[in-house]
N, C-alpha and C positions, 0 to 999 in steps of 0.2 A: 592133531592132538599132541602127542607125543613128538611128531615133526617138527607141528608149527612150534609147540617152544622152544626148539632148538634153535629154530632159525628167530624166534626173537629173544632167545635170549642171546641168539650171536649177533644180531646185528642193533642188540643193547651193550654186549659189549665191544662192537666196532665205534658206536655213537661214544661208549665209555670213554674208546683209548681215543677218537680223534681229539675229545675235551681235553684229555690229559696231555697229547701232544700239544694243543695246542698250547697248554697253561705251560707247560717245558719250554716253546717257542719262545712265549713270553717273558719267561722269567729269563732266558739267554741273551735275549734281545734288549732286557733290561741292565743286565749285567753287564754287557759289551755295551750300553748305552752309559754307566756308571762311569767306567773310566777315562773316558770321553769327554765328559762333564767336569769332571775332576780335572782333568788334563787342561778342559776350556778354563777354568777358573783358575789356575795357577797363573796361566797366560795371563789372564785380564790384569789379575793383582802383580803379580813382574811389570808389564805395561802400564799402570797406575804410579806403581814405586819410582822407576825408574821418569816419569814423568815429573813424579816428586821434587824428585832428587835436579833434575836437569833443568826445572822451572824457571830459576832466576838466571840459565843461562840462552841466548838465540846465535840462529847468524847473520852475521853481517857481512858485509862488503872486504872486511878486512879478516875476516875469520871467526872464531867463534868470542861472543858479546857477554861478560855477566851483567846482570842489571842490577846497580846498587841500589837502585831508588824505584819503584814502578809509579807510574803518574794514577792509579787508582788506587793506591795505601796513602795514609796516614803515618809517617814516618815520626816519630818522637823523637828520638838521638839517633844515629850512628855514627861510627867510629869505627875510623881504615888507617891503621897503621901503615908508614911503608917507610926504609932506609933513606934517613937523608943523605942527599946529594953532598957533592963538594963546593955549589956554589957559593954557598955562604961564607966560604972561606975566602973566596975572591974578593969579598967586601971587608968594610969595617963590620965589626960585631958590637951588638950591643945588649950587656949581661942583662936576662930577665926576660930580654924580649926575640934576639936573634934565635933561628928553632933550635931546639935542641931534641926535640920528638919531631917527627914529619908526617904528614897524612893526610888525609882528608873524611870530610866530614856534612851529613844532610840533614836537616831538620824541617821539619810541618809545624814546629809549636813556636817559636818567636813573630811569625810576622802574620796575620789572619789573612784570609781569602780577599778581606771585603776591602784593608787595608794595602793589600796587594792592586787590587783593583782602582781602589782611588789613585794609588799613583801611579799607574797605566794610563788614567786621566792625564793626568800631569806631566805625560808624555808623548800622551798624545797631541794634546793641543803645543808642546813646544814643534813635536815633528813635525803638524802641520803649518807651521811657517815654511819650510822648507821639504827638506830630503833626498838623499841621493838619486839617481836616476838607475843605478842598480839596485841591487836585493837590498842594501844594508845601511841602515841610516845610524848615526847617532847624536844625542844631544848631551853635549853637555854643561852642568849646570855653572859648576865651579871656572871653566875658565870661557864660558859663553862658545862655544863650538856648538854648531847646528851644520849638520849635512846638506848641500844644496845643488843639487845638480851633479857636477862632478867635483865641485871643492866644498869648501869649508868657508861659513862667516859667524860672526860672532854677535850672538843675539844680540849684546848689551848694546853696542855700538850702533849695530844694523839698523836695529828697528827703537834705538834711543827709550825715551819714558813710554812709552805704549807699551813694553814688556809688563809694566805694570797692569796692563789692562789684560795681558793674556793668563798672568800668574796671578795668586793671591800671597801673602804670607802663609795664609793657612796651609797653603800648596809645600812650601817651603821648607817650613815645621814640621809637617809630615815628613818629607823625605830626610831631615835633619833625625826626626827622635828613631826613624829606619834603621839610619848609620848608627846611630849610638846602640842601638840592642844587637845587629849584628856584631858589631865589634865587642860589646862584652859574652858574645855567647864567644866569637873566636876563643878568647883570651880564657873564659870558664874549659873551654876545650882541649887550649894548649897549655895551659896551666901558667900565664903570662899573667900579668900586669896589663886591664886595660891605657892605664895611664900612660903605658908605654910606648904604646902602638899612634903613628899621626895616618891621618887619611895623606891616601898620595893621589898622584895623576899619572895615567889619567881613570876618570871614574864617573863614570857616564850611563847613559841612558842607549838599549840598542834596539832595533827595529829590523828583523831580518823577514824576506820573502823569497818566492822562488823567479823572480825579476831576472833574469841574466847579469851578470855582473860587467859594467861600464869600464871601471879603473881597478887598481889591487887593491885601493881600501873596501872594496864589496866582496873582496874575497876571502870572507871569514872563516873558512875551512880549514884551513891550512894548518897540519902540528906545530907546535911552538911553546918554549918554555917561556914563560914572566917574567921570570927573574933574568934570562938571557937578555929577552923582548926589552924590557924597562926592568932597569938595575938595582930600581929603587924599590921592588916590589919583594914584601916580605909573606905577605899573608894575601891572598884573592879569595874573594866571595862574588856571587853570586844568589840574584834577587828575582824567582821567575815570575812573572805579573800573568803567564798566560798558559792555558792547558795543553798539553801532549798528546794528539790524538783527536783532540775536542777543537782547539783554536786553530793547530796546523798539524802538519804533516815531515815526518824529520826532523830536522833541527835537535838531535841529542846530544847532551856533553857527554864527551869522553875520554876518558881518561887511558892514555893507551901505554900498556904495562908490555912486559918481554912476553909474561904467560899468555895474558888476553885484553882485550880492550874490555872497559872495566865502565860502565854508562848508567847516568842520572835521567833518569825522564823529566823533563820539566813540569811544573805544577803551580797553579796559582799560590802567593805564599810560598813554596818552597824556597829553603835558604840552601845553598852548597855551597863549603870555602874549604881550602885546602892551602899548605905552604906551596912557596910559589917556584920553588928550585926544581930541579930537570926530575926529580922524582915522582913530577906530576905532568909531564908533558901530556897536552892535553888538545885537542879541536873538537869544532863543533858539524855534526853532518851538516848538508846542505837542505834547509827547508824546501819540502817538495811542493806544500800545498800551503795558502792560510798565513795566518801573521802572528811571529813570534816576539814579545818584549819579554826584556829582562834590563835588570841592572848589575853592570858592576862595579863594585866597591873595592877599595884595593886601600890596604894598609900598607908601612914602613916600619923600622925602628929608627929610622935615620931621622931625627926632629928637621935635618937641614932641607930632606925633600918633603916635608909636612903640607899640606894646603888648610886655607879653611873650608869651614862650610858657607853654601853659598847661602845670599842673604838678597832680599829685594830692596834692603836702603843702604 
């Protein structure tokens, strides 16, 4: 009677306080899980940020790489200031067109994918008359150079009027109205006078693979300024026909600065041209996998080293 509700009301409230302990448990458990939480999520977001932040930069073989250009963007303009050099002073100057701003510079909007692509055609079927026996063939149009084995011969001559039968005009045109829009985006960028500017040589068509390389013209890797290289070179572009990642493996321009080596991924359609003196010393890696075209085009002010464009009559 009297007992038994003693003893259930004590061991209602033993049953009470183990509830309450336990909900105490819980609630401490929760609390010391709170901070935790918090602690984890600062982490993530730090490691996100900083992810952010360090995205356009990797490493590389030579140190640490920004990437100016990545081969899955869409690139509209850019624009990379950098100190011109003194070699233009070793030259004649010519007002309007010799740099007076230095840089370089990428674009995805003058030359289309599909237009890239036809003239990858037209590069390819010149290579396959010939090509080097190493990694690195080139063709070119303006003075008939075609890579072949370990030398060089000269389509027009070689293989006479049958070049007709490998080229069309149409071929031609194309790569004709190419130059003319790159050379006025240069000139819109440097703030030049296209009229100024003559195509030079050499300027050519290139084919690189991971082939071992035969003789030192396959070995296109190498640093080197343009304007040292060939005297006559004011402005350098580049024309890439083929994808980064998707067509080959390596093969990236780079531009290698005191801070960092500073790299365009190549992209069908993509255009990169920069002036051509030592403030742009520049190579290309060596392609690991797969096959890289591109064109380069190469301007002057000097109308004396001008060439024209090639023509099939």
């Amino acid at each position: 009677s009297g007992v038994r509700a003693v003893a259930e009301s004590g061991g209602l409230y033993r049953e009470k306080r183990g509830v309450s302990v336990k909900k105490c448990r819980v609630q401490l458990e929760s609390k010391s899980i709170w901070p935790k939480t918090v602690l984890l999520l600062l982490l993530v977001t730090c490691v996100v940020l900083m992810g952010l932040f360090f995205w356009p930069y990797m490493e590389s073989e030579d140190g640490v790489t920004q990437v100016l250009a990545h081969s899955h963007e869409t690139v509209q303009e850019r624009f990379f200031e950098v100190p011109c050099s003194e070699d233009y002073d070793n030259h004649k100057r010519f007002p309007g067109c010799t740099p007076r701003i230095c840089g370089r510079a990428v674009t995805d909007t003058i030359i289309s994918r599909e237009e890239a692509k036809k003239i990858q055609r037209v590069a390819e079927k010149g290579l396959s008359l010939g090509g080097s026996n190493g990694g690195a063939s080139i063709l070119d149009l303006h003075s008939g150079a075609l890579s072949m084995g370990k030398h060089f011969v000269n389509i027009y001559r070689y293989f006479g009027g049958t070049i007709k039968d490998i080229f069309s005009e149409e071929d031609f045109q194309l790569y004709r109205d190419i130059r003319r829009r790159v050379q006025q985006e240069i000139a819109k960028t440097f703030g030049i006078s296209s009229s100024s500017m003559y195509l030079t040589k050499p300027t050519f068509f290139s084919r690189m693979n991971s082939t071992e390389a035969k003789t030192t013209h396959d070995e296109y890797w190498h640093p080197h300024v343009d304007k040292v290289t060939y005297g006559s070179f004011d402005y350098t572009s580049l024309l890439y026909l083929s994808d980064y990642t998707t067509d080959f493996g390596g093969g990236q321009f780079v531009f290698m600065d005191e801070d960092a080596n500073k790299t365009i991924e190549p992209r069908a359609g993509r255009v990169s041209f920069f002036t051509s003196g030592s403030e742009n010393l520049h190579r290309v890696e060596k392609v690991r996998w797969g096959t890289r075209y591109a064109i380069t085009i190469s301007f002057t002010c000097n109308p004396d080293h001008g060439i024209e464009d090639p023509s099939l009559t």
